[in-house]
Structures are given as C-alpha cells and as structure tokens.
C-alpha positions, 0 to 999 in steps of 0.5 A: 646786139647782131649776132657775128661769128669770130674767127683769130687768123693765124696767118696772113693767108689765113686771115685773106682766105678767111675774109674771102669766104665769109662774105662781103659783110666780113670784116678784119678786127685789129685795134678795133677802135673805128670798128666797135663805134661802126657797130654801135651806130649802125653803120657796120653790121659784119655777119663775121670777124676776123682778128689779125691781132696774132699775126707777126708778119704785122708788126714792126717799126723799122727805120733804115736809110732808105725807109720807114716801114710800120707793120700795119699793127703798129701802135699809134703811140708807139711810132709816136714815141719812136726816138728815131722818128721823132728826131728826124721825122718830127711831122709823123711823130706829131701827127700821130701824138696830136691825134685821139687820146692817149687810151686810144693811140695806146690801142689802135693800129697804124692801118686802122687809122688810115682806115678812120671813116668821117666824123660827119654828123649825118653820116654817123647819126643817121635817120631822119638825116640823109647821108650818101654815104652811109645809104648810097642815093638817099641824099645828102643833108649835109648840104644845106645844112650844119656843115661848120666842120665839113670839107671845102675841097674834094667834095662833089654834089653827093657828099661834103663830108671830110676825111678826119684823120691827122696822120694820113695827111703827113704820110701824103706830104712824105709820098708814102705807099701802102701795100696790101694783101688780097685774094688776089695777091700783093699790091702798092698803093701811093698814099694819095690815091689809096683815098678817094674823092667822093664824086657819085658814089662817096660810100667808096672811100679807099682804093682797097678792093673786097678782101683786101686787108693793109699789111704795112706802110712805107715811107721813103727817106728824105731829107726833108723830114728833121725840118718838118712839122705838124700844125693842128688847130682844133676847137679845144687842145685835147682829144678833138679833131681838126678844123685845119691842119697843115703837114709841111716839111722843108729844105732851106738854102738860108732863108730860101725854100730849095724843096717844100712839101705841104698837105693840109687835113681837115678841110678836104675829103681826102688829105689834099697835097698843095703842090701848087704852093709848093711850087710857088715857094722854091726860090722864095725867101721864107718869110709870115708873108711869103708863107702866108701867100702860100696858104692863100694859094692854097686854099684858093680853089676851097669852095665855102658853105654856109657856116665853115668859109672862116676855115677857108682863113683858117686854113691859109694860116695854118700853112703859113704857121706850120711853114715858119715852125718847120723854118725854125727847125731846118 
C-alpha cells in the first residue's frame, strides 16, 4: 500500500486550499466508491487526501418550481427514493436506481458519480495492454481489440473507451449545470461540456481545472420531466453497466411529439444527446415506427468495431422502447 497524508476539510475553503497546496497528486474523498478501486489498480496514486464528507454547505436535496438542486454529497440512493422527483422526474430517480448495487448507491455521491471513470479493460488492468488514457502516448490496444463493450461514437484514434455512467446521461437530456469551486473562485459548467471527448489527449476527461472540486448539480424544471423515463439494457438485470441506455422525456399534443429530449449512455465517450432525432420527431405522431426511425437517426453517425456493431441495433432500439414508455406515461 502507498503511504498518503489525510487530511478532514472543515469548509469548502478549507478543503480548495488544502488541495491547492498539496500538489497535483491531491485528491478529494467523498463517498470514495470510484476513489478506492483507482488505488487498488494502480491508476490513482494520490500523495494526499482530502475528506469533504464534513462539510454542509454539500448536501441538500431541494426541489423548487424553478430547479432542482443536489449538493454534491448527496446519496445516490436518497435522490432516488426522493418522492418528488420520482413522481415528476421519473428519468433521473431511474437512472440513479438502475445504476451500481443498492450497498453502492447507499454510499456514493452525487458528484462522485459524475466523476466515474471508464470501465474499459485495458484501461483498468493496465500492462501488458496499452491505454492512452491511463499512460498518455503509450497506444491504445482497445483498438483492435476486444472492444464488445466499448463506444461507437465520440471516439478518436487514441481512445475508444466509453463513458460508464447512467445518471449523467439524464442530467444531459434535462440541460443540467454543474457548479464548482476552485482556486480560482466559482464557476458553472453545462452538463454537456463538462464531459470531454477524447481526441489526442483522452486522459482529460472533464472540464474541471486543477483543484477544482463539484459543489452541486442543478436542474432546471420542466415540464417535461413527469413524461420521462430511463431505458437501460445491460447483460444481465443486477449490478451491470450498460450496453445501451436511452434517457428520454417528452411533451405530447395526443399522439404528436411538441418537445422531445433524447440522450443515450453507453455507446459514446461521453453521454451524447440526440438532438437530431429530436428534431425529426416534433410534428410526428409517436408511434414503434416513428420511434424507431428516431433511434436509426440517431445512431446513424455510430461507427462499429470489431465485435460491438450489434450495439449500433442495440441502441436505435432502446430509443425507439424508451420513447413509447415516456408516451405511456404523458
């Protein structure tokens, strides 16, 4: 085990500053869930950490008629099993129960989640594989190789690996924002760009900068949300990460789509919003097969490997399911 120094921020300004003078190899420990399994493989070798488990001004699960706001030390589980968000945010409550196990959900934040790295094998197991992203210009035998669970869009010549997680995509489909705390004061981030694509340097995977640590989400109320859903399939129905999920929500004139939101997880580097198949729904009676036009639209720029095309299908299908249940439920 690598010695590490430990260190319980009191305060927001004492956790930033504390991580400032530490050193680049400082990192923040909340639920620790992604943290601990970093260490244990090797990826994440901090000299220091510092616990914000102790500071208020993190937590918090308020619902007003103009947001949502999740402190970033929020439960998973207990925004999940929040009534008012189940009710009229069915989308977000899913994606948080449908993800990890209930021990893990029970212990990891809201902040920590978004900041789930990928479960990419040649990424977490290291040598004799090369991996971009875990040692940046040492290849990427991903490509090439087993890559059955691995992203069809947003990837780049460096890196295929996907983004893992369930609830950022319905954060992306609901335009949330994301405010942090740095060094350098206070910022907001739009969901969408706070995740980076790979390109030529995929070990940078958010928009944070050094020292930065999330302090909340926030999600704008919509009407949408009570006609939302998300559709997760995985290999089996417990404790597995996605092949394809689709987070969609929508507001119906009878049987035609007025607004429609769409983002799938899964099969991207990053949740990817599909606001072209959006587009191509308002006017449209929502029908299996207008639905199901949708997800080919969709998934039309998706570029296969050699053993993950069947998610291409996949895919277009979750869409085109996860449309009719958010139907059922306008």
């Amino acid at each position: 085990m690598r010695p590490f120094r430990y260190t319980k921020a009191r305060s927001l300004a004492e956790a930033v500053q504390a991580v400032a003078a530490g050193g680049p190899d400082t990192r923040y420990l909340a639920g620790g869930t992604t943290l601990y399994d970093m260490m244990k493989l090797g990826i994440e070798k901090p000299t220091a950490l510092v616990d914000i488990t102790g500071i208020g001004e993190l937590e918090g699960i308020a619902v007003s008629r103009a947001e949502i706001l999740l402190g970033a030390l929020a439960r998973m589980s207990d925004v999940a099993a929040h009534r008012t968000i189940m009710r009229d945010y069915p989308m977000l409550s899913e994606s948080l129960g449908k993800a990890a196990s209930q021990q893990l959900r029970n212990m990891a934040t809201i902040g920590g989640n978004l900041l789930q790295r990928t479960r990419c094998a040649y990424f977490r197991f290291g040598e004799p594989f090369a991996c971009n992203k875990r040692a940046p210009g040492s290849g990427c035998s991903a490509i090439d190789g087993i890559d059955r669970p691995l992203a069809l869009l947003g990837t780049s010549g460096a890196c295929i690996a996907n983004y893992p997680g369930d609830f950022a995509v319905a954060l992306v489909a609901l335009d949330a924002q994301v405010d942090v705390l740095g060094p350098a004061g206070t910022r907001s981030i739009s969901i969408e760009r706070f995740f980076r694509e790979p390109g030529d340097t995929p070990h940078i995977e958010t928009a944070l900068a050094a020292g930065e640590l999330i302090t909340r989400v926030r999600i704008p109320a919509t009407r949408l949300g009570r006609a939302s859903t998300f559709h997760k399939i995985r290999d089996r129905e417990s404790y597995a990460f996605a092949l394809t999920s689709a987070a969609v929500a929508l507001e119906l004139d009878g049987d035609t789509v007025r607004e429609a939101r769409i983002a799938v997880g899964g099969v991207a580097s990053r949740p990817w919003r599909m606001r072209e198949a959006e587009r191509a729904l308002i006017g449209s009676k929502l029908t299996p097969e207008t639905g199901h036009a949708a997800g080919e639209l969709a998934m039309r720029s998706a570029k296969a490997g050699r053993h993950n095309g069947f998610r291409k299908e996949l895919a277009a299908r979750t869409i085109a399911d996860a449309l009719m249940i958010a139907k059922e439920r306008a």
